[in-house]
C-alpha positions as CSV (number, residue, x, y, z in Angstrom):
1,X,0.0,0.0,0.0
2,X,1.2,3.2,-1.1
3,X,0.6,6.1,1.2
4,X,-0.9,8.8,-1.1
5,X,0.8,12.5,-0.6
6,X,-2.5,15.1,-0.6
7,X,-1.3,17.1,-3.5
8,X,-0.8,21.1,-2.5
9,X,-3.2,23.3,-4.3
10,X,-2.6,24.6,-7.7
11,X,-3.3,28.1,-6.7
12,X,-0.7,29.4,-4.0
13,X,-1.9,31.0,-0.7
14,X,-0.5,34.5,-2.5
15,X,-3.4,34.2,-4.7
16,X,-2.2,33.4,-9.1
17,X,-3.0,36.6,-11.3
18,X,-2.3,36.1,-14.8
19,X,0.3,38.6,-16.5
20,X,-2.7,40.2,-18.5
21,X,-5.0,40.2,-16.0
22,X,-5.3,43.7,-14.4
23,X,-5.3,44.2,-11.0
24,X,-6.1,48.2,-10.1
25,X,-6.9,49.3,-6.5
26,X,-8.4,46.4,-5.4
27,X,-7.6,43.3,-2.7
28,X,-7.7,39.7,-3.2
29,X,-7.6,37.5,-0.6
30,X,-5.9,34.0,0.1
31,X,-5.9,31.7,-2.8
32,X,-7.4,33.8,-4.9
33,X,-7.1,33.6,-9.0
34,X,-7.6,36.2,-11.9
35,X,-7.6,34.3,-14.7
36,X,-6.2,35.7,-18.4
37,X,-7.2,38.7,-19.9
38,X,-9.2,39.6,-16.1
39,X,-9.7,42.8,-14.6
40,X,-10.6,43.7,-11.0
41,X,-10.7,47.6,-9.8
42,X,-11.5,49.3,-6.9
43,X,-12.8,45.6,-5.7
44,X,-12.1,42.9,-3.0
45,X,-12.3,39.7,-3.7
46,X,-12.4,36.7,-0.8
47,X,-10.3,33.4,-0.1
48,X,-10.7,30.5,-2.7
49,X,-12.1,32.8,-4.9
50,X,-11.8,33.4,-8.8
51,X,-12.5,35.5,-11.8
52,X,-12.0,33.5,-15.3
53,X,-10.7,34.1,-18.8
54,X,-11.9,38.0,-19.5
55,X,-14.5,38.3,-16.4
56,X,-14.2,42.3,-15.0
57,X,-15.4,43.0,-12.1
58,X,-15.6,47.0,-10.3
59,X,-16.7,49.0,-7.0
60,X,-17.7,45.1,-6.1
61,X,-17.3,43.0,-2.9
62,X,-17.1,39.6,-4.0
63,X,-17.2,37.0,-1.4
64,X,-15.5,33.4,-0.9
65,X,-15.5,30.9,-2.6
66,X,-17.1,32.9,-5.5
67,X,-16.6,32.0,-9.1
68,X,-17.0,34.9,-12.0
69,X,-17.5,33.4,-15.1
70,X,-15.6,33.9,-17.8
71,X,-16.4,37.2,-19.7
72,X,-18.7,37.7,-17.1
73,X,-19.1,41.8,-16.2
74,X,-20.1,43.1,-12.4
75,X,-21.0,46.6,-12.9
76,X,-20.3,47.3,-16.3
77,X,-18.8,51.2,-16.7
78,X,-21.3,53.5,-18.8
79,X,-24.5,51.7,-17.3
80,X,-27.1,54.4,-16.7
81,X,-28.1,54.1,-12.9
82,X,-31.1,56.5,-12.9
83,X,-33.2,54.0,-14.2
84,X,-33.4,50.1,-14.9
85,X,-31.7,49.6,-18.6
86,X,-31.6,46.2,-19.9
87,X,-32.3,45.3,-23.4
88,X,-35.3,46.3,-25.0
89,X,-36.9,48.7,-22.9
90,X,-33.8,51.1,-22.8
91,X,-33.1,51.0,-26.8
92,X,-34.4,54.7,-28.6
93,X,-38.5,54.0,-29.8
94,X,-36.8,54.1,-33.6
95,X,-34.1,51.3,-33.0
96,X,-36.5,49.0,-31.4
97,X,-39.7,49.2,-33.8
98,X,-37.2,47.8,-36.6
99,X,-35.8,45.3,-34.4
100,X,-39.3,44.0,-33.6
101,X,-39.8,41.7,-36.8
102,X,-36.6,40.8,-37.2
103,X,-36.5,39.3,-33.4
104,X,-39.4,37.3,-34.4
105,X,-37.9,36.0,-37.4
106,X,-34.2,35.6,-37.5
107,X,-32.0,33.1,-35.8
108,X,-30.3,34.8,-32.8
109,X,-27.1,35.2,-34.5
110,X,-28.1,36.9,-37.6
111,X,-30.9,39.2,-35.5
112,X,-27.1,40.0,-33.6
113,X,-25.3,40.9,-36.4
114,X,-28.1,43.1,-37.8
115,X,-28.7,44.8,-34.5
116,X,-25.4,45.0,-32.9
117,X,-27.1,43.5,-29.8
């Protein structure tokens, strides 16, 4: 019988930030990783926690053991906050009337590349 050796974790204590991953007045905590291409400002982020490929996260308190998605965005800059804007209701009246049909008839990609959704 062979005793097995745990192994140690693949992320050290010091946390693993990738060399293009941007790291701008924010905190990680222990064993923390920011993945390629991943940007964290003016944020904390807690132990055994992680942002993937191209997730951004900023002016966020993520907690442990919390995993961001890749290309996932918390707080997205040039968001209006006076008001809720998602999708359709915050387009101008003009864009969305000509999107209408379309939505019904195209496949998602092609209704994309029309609209710049």
């Amino acid at each position: 019988m062979v005793d097995a050796q745990p192994k140690p974790p693949r992320v050290p204590e010091a946390g693993l930030v990738h060399p293009t991953a941007k790291l701008r007045e924010s905190r990680i905590g222990r064993w923390c990783e920011l993945s390629e291409g991943a940007g964290l400002a003016h944020s904390t982020l807690g132990d055994w926690s992680y942002l993937m490929e191209g997730a951004q996260a900023a002016h966020a308190a993520i907690g442990k053991f919390c995993a961001v998605a890749a290309g996932a965005r918390i707080n997205a800059p040039n968001h209006p906050m006076e008001r809720a804007a998602l999708a359709w209701w915050d387009w101008p009246e003009e864009r969305l009337r000509s999107a209408l049909g379309d939505f019904r008839d195209l496949p998602v990609e092609a209704f994309l590349a029309r609209h710049g959704g």
